[in-house]
PQR file with spaces between the fields and no chain letter, atoms N, CA, C, O and H, PARSE charges and radii, in Angstrom:
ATOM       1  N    UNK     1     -26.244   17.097   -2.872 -0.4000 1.5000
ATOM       2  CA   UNK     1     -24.908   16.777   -2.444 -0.0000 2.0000
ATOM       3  C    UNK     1     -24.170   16.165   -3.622  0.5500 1.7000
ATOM       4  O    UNK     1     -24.729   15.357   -4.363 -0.5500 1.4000
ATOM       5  N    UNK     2     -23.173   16.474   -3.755 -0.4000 1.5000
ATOM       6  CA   UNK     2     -22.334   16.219   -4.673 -0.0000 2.0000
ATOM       7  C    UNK     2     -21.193   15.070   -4.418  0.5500 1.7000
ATOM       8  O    UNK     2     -20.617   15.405   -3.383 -0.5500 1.4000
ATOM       9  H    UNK     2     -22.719   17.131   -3.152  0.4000 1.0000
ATOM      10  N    UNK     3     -20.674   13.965   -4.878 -0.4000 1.5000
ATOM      11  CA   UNK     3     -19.772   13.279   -4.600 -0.0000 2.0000
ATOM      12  C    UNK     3     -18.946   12.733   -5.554  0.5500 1.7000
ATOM      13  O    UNK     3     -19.332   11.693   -6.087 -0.5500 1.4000
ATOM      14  H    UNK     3     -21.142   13.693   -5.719  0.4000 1.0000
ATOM      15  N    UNK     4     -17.890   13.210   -5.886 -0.4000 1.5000
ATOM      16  CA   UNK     4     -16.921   12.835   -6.917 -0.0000 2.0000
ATOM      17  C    UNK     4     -15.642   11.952   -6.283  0.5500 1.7000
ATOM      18  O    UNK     4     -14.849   12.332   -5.422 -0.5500 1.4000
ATOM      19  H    UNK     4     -17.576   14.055   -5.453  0.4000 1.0000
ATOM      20  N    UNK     5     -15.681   10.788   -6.903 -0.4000 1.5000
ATOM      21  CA   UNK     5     -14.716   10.261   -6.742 -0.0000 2.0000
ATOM      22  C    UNK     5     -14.069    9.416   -7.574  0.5500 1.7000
ATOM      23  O    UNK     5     -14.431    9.878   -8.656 -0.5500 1.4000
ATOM      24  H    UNK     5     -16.325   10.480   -7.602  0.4000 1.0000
ATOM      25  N    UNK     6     -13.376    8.518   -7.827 -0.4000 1.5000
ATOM      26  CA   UNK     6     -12.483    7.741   -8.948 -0.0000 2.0000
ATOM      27  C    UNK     6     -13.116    6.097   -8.393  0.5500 1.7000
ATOM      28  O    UNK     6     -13.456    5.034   -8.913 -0.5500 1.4000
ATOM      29  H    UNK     6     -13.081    8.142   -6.948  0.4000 1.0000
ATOM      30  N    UNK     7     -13.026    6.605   -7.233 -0.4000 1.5000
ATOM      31  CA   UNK     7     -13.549    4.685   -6.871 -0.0000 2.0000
ATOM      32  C    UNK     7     -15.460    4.939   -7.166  0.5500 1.7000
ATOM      33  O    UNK     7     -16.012    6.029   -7.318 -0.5500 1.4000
ATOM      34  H    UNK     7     -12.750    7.468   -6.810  0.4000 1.0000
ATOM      35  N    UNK     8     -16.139    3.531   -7.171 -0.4000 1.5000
ATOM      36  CA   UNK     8     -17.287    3.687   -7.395 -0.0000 2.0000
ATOM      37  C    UNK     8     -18.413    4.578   -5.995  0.5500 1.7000
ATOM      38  O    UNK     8     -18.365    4.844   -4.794 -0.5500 1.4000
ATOM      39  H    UNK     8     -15.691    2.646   -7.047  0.4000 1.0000
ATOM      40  N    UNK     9     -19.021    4.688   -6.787 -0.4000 1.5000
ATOM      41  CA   UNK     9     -20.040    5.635   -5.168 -0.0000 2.0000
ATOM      42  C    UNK     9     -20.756    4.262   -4.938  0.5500 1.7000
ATOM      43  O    UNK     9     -21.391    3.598   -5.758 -0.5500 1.4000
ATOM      44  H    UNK     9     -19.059    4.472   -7.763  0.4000 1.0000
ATOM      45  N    UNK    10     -20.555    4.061   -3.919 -0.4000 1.5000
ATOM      46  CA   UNK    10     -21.755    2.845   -2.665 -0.0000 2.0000
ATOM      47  C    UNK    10     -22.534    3.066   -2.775  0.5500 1.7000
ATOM      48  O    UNK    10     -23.300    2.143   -2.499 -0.5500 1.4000
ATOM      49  H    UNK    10     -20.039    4.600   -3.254  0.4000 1.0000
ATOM      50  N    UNK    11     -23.234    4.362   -3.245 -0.4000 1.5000
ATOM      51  CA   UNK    11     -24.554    4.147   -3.239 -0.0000 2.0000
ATOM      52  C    UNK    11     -25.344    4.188   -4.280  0.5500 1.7000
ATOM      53  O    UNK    11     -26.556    3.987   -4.353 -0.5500 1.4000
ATOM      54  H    UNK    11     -22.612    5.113   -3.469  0.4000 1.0000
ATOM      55  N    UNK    12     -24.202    4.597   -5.470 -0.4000 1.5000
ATOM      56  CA   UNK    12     -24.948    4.217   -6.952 -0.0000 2.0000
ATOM      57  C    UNK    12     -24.005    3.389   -8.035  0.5500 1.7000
ATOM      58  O    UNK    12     -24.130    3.119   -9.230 -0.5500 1.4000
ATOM      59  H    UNK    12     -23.218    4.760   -5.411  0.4000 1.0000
ATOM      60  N    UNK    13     -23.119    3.150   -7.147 -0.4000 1.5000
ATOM      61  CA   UNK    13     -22.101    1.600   -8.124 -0.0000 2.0000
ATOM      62  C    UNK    13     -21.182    2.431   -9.275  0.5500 1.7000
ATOM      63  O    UNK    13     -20.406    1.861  -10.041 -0.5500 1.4000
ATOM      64  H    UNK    13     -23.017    3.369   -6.176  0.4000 1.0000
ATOM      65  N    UNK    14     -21.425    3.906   -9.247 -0.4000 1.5000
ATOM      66  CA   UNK    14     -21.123    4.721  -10.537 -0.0000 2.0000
ATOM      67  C    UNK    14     -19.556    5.078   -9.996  0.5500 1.7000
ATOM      68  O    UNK    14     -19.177    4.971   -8.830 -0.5500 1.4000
ATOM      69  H    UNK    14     -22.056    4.369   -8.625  0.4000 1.0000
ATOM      70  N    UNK    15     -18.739    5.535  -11.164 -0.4000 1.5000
ATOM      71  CA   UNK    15     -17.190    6.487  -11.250 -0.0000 2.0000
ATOM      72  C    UNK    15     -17.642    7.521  -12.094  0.5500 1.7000
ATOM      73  O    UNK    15     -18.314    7.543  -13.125 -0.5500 1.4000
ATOM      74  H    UNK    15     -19.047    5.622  -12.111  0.4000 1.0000
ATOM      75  N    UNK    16     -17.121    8.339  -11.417 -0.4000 1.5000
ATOM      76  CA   UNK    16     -17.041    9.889  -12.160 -0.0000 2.0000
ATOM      77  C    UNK    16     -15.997   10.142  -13.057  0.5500 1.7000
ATOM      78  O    UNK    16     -14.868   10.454  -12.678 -0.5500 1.4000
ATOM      79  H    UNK    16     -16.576    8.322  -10.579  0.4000 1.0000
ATOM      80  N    UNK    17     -16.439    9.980  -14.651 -0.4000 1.5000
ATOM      81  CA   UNK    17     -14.645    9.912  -15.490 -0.0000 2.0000
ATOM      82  C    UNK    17     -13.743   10.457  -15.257  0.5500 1.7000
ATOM      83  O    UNK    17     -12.625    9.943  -15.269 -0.5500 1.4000
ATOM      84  H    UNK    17     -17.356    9.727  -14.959  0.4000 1.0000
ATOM      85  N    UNK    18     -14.063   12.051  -14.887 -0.4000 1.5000
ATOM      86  CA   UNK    18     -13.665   12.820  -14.785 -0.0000 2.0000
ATOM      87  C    UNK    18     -12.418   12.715  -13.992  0.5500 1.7000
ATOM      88  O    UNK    18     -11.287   13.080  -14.314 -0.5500 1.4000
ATOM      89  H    UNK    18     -14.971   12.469  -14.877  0.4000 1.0000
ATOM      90  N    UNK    19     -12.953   11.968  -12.545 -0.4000 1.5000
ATOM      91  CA   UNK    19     -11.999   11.341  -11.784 -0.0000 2.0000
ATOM      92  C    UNK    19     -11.319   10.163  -12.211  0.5500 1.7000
ATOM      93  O    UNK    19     -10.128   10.182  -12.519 -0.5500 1.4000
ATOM      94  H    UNK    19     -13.871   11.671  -12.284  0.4000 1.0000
ATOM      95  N    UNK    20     -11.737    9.558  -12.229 -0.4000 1.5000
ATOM      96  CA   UNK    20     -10.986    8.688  -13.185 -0.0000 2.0000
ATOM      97  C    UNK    20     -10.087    8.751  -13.894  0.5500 1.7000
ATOM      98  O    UNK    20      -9.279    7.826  -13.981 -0.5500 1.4000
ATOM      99  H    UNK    20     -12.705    9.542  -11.979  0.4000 1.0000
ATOM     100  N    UNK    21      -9.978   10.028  -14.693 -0.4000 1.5000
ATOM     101  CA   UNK    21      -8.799   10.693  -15.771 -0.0000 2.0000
ATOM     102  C    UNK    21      -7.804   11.231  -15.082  0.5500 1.7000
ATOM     103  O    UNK    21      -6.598   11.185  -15.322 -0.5500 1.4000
ATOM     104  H    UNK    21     -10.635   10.779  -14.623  0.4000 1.0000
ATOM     105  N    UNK    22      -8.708   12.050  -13.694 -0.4000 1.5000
ATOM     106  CA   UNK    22      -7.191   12.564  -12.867 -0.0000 2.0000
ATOM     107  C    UNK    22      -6.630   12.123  -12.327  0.5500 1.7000
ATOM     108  O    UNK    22      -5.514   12.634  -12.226 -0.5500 1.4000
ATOM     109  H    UNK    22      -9.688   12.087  -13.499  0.4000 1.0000
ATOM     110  N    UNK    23      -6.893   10.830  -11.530 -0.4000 1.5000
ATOM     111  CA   UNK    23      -6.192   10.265  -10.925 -0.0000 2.0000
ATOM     112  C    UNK    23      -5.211    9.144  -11.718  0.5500 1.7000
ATOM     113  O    UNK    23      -4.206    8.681  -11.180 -0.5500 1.4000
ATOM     114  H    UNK    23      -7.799   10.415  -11.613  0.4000 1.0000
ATOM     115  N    UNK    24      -5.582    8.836  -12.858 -0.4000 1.5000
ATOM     116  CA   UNK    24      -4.972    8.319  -14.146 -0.0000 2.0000
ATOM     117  C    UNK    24      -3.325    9.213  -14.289  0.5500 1.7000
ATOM     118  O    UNK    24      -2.140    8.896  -14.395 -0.5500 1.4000
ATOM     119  H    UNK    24      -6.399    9.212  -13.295  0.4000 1.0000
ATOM     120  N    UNK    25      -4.067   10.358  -14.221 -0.4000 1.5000
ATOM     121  CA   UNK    25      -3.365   11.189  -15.151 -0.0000 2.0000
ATOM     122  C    UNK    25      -2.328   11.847  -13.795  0.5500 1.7000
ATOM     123  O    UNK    25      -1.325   12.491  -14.101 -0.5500 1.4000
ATOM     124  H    UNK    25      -5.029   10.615  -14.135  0.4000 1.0000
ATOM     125  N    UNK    26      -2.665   11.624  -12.381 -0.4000 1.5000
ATOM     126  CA   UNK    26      -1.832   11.799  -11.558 -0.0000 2.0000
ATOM     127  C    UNK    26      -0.934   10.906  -11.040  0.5500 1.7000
ATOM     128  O    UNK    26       0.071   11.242  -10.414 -0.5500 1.4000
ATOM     129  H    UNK    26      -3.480   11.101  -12.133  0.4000 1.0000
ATOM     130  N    UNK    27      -1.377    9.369  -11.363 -0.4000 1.5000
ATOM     131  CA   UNK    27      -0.698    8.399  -11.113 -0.0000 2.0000
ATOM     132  C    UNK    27       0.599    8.299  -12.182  0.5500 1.7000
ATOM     133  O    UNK    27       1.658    7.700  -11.997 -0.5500 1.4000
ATOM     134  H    UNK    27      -2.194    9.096  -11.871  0.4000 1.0000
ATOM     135  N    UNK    28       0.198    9.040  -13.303 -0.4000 1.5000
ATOM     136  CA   UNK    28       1.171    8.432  -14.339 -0.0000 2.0000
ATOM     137  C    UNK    28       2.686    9.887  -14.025  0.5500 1.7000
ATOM     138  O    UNK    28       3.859    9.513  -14.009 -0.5500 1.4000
ATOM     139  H    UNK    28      -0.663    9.527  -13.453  0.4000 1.0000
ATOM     140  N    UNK    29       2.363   11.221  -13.842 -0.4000 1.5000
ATOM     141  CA   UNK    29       3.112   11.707  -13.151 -0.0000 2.0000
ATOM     142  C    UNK    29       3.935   11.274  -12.052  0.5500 1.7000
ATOM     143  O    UNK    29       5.161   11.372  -12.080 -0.5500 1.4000
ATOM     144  H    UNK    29       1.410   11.524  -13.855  0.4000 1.0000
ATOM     145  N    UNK    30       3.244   10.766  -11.024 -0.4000 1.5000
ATOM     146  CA   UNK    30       4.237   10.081  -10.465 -0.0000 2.0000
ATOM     147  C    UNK    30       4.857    9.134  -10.468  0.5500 1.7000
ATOM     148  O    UNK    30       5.473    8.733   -9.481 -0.5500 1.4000
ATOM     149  H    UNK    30       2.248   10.686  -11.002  0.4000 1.0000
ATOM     150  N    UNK    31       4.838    8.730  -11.258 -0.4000 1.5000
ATOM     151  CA   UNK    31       5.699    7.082  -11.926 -0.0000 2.0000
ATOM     152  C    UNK    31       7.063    8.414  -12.656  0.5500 1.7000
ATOM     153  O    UNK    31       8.292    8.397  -12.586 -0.5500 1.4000
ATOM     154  H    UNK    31       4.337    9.056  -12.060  0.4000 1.0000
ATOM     155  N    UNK    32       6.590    8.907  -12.973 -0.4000 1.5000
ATOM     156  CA   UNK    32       7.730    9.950  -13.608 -0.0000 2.0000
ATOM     157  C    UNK    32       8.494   10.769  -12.623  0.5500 1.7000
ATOM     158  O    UNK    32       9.339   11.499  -13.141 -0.5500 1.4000
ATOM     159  H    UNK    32       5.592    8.921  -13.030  0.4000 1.0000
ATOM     160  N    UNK    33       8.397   10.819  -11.330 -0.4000 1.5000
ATOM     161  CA   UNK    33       9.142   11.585  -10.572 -0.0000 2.0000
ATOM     162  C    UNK    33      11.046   10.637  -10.161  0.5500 1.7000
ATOM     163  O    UNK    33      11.396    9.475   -9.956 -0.5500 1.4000
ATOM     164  H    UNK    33       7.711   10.225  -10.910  0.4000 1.0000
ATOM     165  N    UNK    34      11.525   11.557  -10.208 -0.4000 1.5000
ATOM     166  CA   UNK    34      12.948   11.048   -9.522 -0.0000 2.0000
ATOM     167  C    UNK    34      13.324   11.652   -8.159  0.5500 1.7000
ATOM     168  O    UNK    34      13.989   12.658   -7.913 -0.5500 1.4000
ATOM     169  H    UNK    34      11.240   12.501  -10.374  0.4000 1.0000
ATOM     170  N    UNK    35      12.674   10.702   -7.270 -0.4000 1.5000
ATOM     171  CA   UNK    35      13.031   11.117   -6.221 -0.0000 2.0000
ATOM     172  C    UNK    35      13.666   10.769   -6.152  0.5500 1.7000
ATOM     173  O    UNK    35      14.022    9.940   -6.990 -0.5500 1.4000
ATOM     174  H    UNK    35      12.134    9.885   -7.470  0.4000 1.0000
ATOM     175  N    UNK    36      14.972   11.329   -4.243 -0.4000 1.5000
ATOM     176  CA   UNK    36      16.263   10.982   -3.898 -0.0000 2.0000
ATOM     177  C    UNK    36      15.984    9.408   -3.371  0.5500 1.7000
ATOM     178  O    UNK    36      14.931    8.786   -3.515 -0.5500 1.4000
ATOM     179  H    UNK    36      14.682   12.002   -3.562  0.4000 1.0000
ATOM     180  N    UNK    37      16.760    9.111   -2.961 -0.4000 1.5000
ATOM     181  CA   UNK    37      17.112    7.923   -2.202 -0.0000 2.0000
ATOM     182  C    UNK    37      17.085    8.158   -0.984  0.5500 1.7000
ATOM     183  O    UNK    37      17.684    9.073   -0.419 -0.5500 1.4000
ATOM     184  H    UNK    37      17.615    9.616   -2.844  0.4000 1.0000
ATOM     185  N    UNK    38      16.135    7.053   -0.313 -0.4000 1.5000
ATOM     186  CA   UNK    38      16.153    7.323    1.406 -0.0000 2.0000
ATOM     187  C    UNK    38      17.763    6.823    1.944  0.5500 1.7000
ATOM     188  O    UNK    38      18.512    5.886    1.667 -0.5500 1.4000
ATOM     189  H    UNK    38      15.648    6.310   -0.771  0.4000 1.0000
ATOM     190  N    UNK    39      17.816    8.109    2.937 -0.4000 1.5000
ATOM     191  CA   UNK    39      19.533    8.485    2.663 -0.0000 2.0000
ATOM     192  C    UNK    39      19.423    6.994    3.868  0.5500 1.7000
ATOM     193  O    UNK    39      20.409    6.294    3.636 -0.5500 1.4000
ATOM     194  H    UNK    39      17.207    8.869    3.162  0.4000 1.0000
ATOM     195  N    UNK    40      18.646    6.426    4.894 -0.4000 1.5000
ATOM     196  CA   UNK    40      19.263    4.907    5.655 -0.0000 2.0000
ATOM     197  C    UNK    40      18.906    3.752    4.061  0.5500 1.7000
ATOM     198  O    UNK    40      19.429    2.675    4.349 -0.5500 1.4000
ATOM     199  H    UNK    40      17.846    6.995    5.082  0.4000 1.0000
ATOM     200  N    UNK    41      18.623    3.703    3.438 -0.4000 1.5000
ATOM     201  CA   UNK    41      18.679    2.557    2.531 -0.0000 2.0000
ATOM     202  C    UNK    41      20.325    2.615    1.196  0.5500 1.7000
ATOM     203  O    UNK    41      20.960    1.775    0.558 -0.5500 1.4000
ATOM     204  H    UNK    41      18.198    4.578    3.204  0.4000 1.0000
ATOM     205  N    UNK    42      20.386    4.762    1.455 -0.4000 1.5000
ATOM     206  CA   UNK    42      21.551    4.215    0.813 -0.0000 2.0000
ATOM     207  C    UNK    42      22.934    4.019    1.842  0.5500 1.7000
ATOM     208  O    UNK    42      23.866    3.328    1.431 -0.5500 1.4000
ATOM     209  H    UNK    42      19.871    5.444    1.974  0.4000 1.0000
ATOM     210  N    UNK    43      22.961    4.263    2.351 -0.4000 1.5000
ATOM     211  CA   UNK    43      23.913    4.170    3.629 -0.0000 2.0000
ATOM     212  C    UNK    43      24.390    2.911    3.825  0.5500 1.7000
ATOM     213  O    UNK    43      25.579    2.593    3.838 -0.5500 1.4000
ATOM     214  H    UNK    43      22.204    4.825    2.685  0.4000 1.0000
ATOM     215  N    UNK    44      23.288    2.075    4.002 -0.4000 1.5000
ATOM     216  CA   UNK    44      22.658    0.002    3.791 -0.0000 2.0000
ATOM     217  C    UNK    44      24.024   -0.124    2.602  0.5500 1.7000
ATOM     218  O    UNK    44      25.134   -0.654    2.648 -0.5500 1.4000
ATOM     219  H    UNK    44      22.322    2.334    3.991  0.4000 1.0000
ATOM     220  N    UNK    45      23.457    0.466    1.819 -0.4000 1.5000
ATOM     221  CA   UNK    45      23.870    0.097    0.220 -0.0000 2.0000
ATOM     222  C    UNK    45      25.716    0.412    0.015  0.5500 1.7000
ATOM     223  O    UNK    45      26.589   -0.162   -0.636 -0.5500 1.4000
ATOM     224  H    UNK    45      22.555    0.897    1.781  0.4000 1.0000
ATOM     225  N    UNK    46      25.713    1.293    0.690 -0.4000 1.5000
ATOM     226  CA   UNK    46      27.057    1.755    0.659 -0.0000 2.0000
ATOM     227  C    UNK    46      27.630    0.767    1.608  0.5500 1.7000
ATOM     228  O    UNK    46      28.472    0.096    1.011 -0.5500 1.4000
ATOM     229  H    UNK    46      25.004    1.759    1.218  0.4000 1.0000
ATOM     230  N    UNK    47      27.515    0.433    2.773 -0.4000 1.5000
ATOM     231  CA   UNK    47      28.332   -0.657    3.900 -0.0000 2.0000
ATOM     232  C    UNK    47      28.390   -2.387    3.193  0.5500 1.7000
ATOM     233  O    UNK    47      29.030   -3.364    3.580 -0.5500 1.4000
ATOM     234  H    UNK    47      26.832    0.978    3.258  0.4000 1.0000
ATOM     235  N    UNK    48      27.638   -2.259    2.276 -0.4000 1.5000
ATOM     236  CA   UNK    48      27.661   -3.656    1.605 -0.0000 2.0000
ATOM     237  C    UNK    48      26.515   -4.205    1.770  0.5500 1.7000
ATOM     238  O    UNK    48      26.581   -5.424    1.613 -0.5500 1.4000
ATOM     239  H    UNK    48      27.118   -1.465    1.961  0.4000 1.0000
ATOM     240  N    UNK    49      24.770   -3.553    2.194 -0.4000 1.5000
ATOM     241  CA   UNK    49      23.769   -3.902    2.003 -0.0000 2.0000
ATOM     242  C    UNK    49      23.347   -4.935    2.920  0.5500 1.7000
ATOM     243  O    UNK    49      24.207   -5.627    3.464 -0.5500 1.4000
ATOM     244  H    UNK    49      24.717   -2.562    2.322  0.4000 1.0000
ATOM     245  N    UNK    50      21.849   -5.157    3.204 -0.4000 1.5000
ATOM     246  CA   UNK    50      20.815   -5.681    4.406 -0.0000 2.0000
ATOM     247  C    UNK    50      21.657   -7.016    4.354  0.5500 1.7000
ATOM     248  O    UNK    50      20.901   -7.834    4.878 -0.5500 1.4000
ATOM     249  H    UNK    50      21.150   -4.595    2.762  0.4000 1.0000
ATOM     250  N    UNK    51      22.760   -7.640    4.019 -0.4000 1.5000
ATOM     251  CA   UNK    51      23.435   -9.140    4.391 -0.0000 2.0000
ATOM     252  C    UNK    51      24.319   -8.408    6.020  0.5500 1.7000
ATOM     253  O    UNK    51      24.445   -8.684    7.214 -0.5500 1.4000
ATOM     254  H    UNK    51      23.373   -6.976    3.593  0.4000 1.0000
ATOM     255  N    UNK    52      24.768   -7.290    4.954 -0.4000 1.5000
ATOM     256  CA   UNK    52      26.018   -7.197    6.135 -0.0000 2.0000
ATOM     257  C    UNK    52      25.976   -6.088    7.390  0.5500 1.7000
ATOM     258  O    UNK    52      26.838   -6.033    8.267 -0.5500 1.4000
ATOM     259  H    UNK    52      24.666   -7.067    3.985  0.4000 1.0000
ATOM     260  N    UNK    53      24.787   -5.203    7.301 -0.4000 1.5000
ATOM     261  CA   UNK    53      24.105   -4.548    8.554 -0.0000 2.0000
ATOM     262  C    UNK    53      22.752   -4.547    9.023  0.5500 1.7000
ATOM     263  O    UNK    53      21.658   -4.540    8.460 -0.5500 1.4000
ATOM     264  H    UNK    53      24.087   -5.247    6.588  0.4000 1.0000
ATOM     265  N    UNK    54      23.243   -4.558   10.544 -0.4000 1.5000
ATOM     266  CA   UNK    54      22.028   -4.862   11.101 -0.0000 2.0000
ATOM     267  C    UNK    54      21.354   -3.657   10.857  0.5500 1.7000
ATOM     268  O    UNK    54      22.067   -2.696   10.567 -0.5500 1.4000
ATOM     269  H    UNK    54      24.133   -4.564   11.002  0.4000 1.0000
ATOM     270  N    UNK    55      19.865   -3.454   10.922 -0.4000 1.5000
ATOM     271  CA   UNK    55      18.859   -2.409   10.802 -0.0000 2.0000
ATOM     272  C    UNK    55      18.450   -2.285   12.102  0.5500 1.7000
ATOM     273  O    UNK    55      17.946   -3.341   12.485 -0.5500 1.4000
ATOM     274  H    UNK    55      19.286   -4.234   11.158  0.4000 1.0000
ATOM     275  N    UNK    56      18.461   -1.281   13.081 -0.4000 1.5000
ATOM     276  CA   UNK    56      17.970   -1.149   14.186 -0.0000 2.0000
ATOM     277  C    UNK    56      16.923    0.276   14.644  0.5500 1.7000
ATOM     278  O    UNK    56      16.699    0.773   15.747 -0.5500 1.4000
ATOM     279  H    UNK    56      18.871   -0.424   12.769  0.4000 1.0000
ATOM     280  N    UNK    57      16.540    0.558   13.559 -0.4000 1.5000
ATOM     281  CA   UNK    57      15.402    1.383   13.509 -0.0000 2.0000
ATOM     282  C    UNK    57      14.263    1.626   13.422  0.5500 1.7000
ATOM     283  O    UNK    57      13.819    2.767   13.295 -0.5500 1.4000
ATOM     284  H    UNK    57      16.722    0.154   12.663  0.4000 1.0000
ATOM     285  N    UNK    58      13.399    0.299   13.488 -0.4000 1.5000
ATOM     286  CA   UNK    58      12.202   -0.134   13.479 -0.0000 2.0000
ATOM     287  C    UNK    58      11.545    0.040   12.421  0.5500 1.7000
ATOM     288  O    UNK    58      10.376   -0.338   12.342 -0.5500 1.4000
ATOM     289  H    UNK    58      13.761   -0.628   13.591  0.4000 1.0000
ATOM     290  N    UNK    59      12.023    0.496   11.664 -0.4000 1.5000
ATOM     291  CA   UNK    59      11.444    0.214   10.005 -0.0000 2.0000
ATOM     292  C    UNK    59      10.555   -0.885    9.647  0.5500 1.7000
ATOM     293  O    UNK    59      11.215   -1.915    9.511 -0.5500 1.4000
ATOM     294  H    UNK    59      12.973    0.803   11.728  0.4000 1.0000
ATOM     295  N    UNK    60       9.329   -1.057    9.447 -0.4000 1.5000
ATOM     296  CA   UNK    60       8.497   -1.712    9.221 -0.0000 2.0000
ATOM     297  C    UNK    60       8.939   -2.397    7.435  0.5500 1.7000
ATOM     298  O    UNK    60       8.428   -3.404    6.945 -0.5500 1.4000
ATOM     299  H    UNK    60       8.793   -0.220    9.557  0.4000 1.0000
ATOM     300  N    UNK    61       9.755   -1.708    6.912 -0.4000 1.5000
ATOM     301  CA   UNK    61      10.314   -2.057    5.422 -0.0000 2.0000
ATOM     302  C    UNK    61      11.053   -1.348    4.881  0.5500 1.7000
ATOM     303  O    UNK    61      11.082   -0.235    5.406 -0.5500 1.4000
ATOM     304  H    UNK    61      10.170   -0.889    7.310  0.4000 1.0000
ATOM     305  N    UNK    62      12.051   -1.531    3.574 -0.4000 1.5000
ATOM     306  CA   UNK    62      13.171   -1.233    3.103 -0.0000 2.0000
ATOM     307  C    UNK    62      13.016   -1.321    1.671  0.5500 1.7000
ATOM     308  O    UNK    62      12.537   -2.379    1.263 -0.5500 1.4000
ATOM     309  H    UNK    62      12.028   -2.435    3.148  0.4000 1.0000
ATOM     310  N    UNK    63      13.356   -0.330    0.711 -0.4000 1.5000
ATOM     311  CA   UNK    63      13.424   -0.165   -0.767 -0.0000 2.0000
ATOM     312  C    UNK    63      15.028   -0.919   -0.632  0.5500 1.7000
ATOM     313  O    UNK    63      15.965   -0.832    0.162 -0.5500 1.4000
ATOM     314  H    UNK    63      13.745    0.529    1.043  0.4000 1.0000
ATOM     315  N    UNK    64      14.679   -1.839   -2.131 -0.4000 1.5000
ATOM     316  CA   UNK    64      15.378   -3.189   -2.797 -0.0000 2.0000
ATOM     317  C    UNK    64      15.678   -2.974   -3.852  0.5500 1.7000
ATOM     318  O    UNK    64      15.050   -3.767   -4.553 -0.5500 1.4000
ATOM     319  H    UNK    64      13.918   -1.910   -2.776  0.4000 1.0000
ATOM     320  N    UNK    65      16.639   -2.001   -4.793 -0.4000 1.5000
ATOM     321  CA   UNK    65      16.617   -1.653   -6.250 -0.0000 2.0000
ATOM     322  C    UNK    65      17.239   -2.558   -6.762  0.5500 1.7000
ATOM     323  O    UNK    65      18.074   -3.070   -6.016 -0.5500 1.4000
ATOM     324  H    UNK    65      17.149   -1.357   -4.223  0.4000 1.0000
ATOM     325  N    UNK    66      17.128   -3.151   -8.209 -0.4000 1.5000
ATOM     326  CA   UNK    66      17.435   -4.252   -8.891 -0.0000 2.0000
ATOM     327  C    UNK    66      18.574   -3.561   -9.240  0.5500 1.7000
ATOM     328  O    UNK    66      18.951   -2.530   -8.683 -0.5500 1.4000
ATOM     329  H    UNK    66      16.450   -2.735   -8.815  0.4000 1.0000
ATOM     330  N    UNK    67      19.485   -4.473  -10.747 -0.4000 1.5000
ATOM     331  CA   UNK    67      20.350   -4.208  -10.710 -0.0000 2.0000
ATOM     332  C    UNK    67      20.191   -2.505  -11.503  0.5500 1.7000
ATOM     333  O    UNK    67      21.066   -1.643  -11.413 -0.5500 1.4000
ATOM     334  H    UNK    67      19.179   -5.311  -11.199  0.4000 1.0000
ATOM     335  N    UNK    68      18.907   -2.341  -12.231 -0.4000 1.5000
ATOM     336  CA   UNK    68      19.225   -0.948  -12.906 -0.0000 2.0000
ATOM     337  C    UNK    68      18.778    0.408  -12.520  0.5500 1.7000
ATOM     338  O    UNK    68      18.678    1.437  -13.187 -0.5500 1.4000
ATOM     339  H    UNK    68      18.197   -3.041  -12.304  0.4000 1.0000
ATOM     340  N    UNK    69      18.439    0.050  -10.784 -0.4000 1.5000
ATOM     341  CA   UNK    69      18.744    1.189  -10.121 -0.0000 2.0000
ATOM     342  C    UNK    69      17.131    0.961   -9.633  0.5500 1.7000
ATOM     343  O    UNK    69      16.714    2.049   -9.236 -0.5500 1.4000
ATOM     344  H    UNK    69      18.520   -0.786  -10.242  0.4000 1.0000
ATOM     345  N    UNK    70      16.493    0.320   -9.571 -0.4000 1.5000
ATOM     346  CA   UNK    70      15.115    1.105   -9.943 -0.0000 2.0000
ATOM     347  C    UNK    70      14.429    0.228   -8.823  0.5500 1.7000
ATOM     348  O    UNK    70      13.229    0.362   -8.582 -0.5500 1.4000
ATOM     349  H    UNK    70      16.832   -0.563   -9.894  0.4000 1.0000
């Protein structure tokens, strides 16, 4: 049986580099993506932001961009 993974195997404490590199190397891709904006956070943003509307959608949480967008 074969088991590759990036986190260690439980049953031999080991990482497979291999994994390790891809998920490296997939994490750093997505730090590079530009996604859109969740269109209720910009909506928030446009009415004058979480001071001045209520949220009534049960959203467990809300993206907060600083001032340089991000």
């Amino acid at each position: 049986m074969l088991f590759l993974s990036a986190e260690p195997d439980p049953r031999e404490g080991k990482q497979d580099p291999g994994c390790v590199a891809l998920q490296q190397a997939l994490l750093e891709q997505i730090e590079q993506l530009q996604l859109p904006t969740n269109f209720l956070d910009e909506l928030i943003r446009e009415l004058g932001g979480p001071d001045a509307v209520a949220e009534c959608t049960g959203r467990k949480g809300r993206v907060v961009a600083d001032h340089s967008g991000r």
